[in-house]
N, C-alpha and C positions, 0 to 999 in steps of 0.2 A: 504493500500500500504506500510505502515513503517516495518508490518511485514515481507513482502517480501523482502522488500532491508536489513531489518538486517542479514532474513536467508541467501542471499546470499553476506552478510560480512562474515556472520560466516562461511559458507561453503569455501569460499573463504582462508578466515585464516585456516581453517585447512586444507585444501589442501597446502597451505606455508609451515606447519608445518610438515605436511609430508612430503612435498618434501625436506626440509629441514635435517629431519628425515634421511632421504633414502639416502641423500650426506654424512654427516655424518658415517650413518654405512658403507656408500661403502668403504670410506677412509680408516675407523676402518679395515675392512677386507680382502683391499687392499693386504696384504702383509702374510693373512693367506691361510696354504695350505690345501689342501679336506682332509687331515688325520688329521691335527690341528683340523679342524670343527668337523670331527668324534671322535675324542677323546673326544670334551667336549661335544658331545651332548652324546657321553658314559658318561661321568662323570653327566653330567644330570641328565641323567637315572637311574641312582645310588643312587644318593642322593635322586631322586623323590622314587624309589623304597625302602628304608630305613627308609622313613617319613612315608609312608604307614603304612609300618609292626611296627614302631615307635606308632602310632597313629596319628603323627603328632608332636612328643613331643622331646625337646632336649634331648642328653645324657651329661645333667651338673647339679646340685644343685644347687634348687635357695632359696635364705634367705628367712626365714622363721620371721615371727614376732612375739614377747611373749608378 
């Protein structure tokens, strides 16, 4: 029986968590408009698509050690 009532702590907690979550980004978004969102899921898409053909690799120099 102990395992059941911890699963339903934990399920519990993370339903808090998201709902918590979900209040949070609402506010966050509250005040953004359908072409802000579309702009950065374009910018998104961009950077995902540059990492791609990237390999996944920055375009910067990193220290090397002698």
């Amino acid at each position: 029986m102990a395992n059941i009532h911890s699963d339903t702590q934990s399920d519990i907690h993370s339903n808090n968590a998201k709902a918590k979550l979900h209040m949070v980004l609402g506010r966050l978004l509250d005040g953004v408009s359908d072409d802000d969102l579309q702009q950065i899921q374009t910018e998104v898409d961009e950077t995902e698509t540059l990492a791609v053909k990237g390999g996944g690799h920055h375009d910067h120099d990193h220290p090397t050690l002698e």
